[in-house]
C-alpha positions in Angstrom: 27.5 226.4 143.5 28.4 223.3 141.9 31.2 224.7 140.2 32.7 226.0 143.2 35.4 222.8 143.7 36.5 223.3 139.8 39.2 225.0 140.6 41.1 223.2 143.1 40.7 220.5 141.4 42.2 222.2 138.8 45.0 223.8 140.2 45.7 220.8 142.3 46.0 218.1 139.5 48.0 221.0 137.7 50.7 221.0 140.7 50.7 217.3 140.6 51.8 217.3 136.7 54.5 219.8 137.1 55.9 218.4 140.5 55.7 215.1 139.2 57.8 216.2 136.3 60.0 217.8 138.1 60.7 214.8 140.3 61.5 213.2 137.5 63.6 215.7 135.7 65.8 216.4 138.7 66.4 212.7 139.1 66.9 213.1 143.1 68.9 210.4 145.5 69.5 206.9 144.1 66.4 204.9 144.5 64.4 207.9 145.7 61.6 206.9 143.2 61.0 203.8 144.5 59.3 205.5 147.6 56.6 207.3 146.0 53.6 205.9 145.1 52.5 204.8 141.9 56.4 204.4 141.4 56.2 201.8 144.2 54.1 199.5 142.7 56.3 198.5 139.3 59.6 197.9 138.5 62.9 199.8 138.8 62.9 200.6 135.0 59.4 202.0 135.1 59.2 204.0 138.2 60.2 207.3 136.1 57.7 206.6 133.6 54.7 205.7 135.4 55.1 209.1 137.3 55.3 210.7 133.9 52.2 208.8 132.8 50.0 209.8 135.8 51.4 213.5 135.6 50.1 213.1 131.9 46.8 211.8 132.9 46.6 214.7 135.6 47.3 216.9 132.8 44.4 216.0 130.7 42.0 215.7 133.4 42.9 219.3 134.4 42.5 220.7 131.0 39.5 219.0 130.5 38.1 220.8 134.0 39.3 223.9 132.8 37.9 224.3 128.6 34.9 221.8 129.0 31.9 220.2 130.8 32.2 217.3 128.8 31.2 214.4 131.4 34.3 212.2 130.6 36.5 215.1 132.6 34.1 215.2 135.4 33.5 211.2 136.2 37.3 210.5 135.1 38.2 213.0 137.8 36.0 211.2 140.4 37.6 208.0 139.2 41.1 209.5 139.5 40.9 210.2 143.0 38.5 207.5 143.9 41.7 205.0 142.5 44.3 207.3 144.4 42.4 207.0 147.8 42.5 202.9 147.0 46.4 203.3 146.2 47.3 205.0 149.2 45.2 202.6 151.6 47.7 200.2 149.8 50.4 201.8 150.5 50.3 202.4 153.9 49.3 198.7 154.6 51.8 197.3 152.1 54.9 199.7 152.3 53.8 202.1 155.2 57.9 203.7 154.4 56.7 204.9 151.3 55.3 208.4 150.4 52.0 209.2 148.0 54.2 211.0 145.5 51.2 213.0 144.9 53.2 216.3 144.6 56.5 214.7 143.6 59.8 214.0 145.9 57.7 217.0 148.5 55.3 213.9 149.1 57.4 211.5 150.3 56.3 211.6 153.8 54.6 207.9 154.9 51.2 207.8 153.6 49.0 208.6 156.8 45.1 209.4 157.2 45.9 213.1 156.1 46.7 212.0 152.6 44.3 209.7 152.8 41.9 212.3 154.0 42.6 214.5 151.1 42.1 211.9 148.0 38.9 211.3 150.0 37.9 215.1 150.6 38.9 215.3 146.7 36.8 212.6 145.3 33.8 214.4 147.2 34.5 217.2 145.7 34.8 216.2 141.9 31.3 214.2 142.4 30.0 217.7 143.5 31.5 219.1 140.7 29.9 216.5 138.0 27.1 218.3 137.6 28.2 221.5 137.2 26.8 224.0 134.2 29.6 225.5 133.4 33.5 225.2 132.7 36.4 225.4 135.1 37.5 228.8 133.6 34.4 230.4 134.3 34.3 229.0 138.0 37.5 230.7 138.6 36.4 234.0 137.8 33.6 234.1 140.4 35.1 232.9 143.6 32.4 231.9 146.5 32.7 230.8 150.1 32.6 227.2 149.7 35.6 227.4 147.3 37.5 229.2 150.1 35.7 226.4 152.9 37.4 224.3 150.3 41.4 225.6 150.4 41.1 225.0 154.6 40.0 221.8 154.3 42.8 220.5 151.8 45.2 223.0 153.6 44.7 220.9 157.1 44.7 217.8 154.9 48.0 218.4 153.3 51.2 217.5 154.8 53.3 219.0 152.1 52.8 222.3 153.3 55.0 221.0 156.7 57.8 219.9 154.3 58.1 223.1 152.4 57.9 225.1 155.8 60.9 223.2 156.9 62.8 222.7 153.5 62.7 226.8 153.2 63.8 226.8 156.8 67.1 224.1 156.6 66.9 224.4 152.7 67.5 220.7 152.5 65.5 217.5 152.3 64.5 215.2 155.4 67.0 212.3 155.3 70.1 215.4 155.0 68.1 217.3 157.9 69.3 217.1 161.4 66.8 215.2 163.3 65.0 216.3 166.7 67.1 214.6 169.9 66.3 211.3 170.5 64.6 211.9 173.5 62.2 214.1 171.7 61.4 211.0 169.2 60.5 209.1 172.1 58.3 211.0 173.7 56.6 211.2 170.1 57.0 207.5 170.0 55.3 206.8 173.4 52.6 209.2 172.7 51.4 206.8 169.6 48.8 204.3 169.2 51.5 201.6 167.9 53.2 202.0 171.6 50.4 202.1 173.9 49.3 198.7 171.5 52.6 197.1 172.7 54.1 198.5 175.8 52.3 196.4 178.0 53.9 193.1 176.5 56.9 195.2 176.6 60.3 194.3 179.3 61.2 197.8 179.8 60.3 201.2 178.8 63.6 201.8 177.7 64.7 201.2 174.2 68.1 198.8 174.4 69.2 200.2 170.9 68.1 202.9 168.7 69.6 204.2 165.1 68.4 206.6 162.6 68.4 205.6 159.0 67.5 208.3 156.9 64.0 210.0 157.5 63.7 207.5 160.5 64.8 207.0 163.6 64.5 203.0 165.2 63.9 202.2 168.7 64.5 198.8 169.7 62.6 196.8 172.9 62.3 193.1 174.1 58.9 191.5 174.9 58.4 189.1 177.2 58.5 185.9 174.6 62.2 187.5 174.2 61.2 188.7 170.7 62.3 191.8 169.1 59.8 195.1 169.4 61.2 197.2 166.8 59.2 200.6 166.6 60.7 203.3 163.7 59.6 207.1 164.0 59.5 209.4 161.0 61.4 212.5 161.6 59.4 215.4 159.9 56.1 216.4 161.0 54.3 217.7 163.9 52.5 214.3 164.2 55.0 211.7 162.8 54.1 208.6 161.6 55.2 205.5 164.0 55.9 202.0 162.4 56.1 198.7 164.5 57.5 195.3 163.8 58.0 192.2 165.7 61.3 189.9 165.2 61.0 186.6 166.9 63.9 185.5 168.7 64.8 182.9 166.2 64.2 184.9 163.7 66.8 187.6 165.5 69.4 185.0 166.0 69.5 183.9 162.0 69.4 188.1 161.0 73.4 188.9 160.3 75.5 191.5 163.1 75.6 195.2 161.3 76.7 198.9 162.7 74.5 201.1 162.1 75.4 204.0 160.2 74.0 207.1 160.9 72.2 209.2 157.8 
């Protein structure tokens, strides 16, 4: 039963390569690489190939799975996703507008515990898998229950499959989408942990301003210390992810006048 997890990890670091090439290939919006993780953490000039490197390194790892049990595919796998989970606990810390980028421009979603959740759910799975007897190919030709325990699992974990649900539905990507009405987002924004963290210290429950740029839509407050609340709602998902910021007043007062222009 060891084997059991062999395939998805195959067939997931498989999607990975060929979305991550494709991403690539297809060159998307200016600046679209630069929100997707690993891309987000070098330079401009390297985004497209560290995305190609990683899809490379996917590749191998999956072929390995698949033709051997050599124990350099198996631990390298556990190492793989052991580093991703560390990456995308990054990430959402250090540039919570960025998507993981594991499946390419369909991952570019904020980082949130379902991704999180999946790296982790996937590491488990390749240490499970070390110690298996037998290669990835054979694995797939005898299906069991825990593989199928295991597709549910990464199915719940995965918010991709939202994406492609609604991409097939509007056929277009999030920041060309129409967005939900704005009192919608606020409902979703007051129903997060980042507003019921602030709206005590808050002066009204009424946004003064609010603007969409791109995949987001901005709600901004005033405290009581006169500071700026600025909370900004993803657009896509049944459970969006909510981002908050704090602009002091001084702050505020140096930041230049703009109009916001709608995505």
């Amino acid at each position: 039963m060891l084997e059991s997890q062999l395939p998805l990890l195959i067939v997931l670091l498989s999607m990975g390569t060929v979305a991550k090439v494709i991403t690539v290939r297809s060159g998307g919006e200016p600046g679209s690489l630069s929100r997707l993780g690993p891309a987000v953490l070098v330079p401009g000039r390297m985004q497209a190939p560290a995305l190609l490197i990683c899809a490379a390194g996917e590749l191998g790892l999956a072929a390995g799975l698949l033709l051997t049990t050599h124990p350099l595919f198996r631990w390298g796998t556990v190492a793989f996703f052991a580093l991703s989970t560390y990456v995308l606990v990054e990430l959402r810390r250090r540039r919570p507008d960025a998507g993981c980028g594991c499946f390419g421009e369909v991952s570019s979603a904020p980082v949130g515990l379902r991704s999180i959740g999946r790296t982790v759910a996937l590491t488990v799975m390749a240490g499970l898998s070390v110690w298996s007897p037998v290669p990835g190919w054979a694995a797939m030709i005898e299906p069991s229950w825990l593989m199928a325990a295991g597709v549910a699992v990464l199915a719940v974990l995965s918010p991709e499959i939202e994406e492609m649900i609604d991409r097939v539905r509007f056929r277009a990507p999030c920041e060309q989408r129409p967005g939900p009405a704005e009192s919608i987002t606020l409902a979703r924004l007051r129903s997060s942990g980042a507003w019921r963290a602030q709206q005590d210290e808050l002066t009204s429950a009424e946004p003064y301003d609010s603007w969409r740029e791109l995949c987001w839509r901005f709600f901004a407050f005033r405290n009581h210390d006169l500071d700026d609340v600025v909370f900004a709602v993803y657009l896509s998902g049944r459970r969006p992810a909510v981002r908050m910021a704090v602009v002091s007043a001084a702050d505020s007062d140096s930041l230049p006048e703009y109009t916001p222009v709608s995505a």
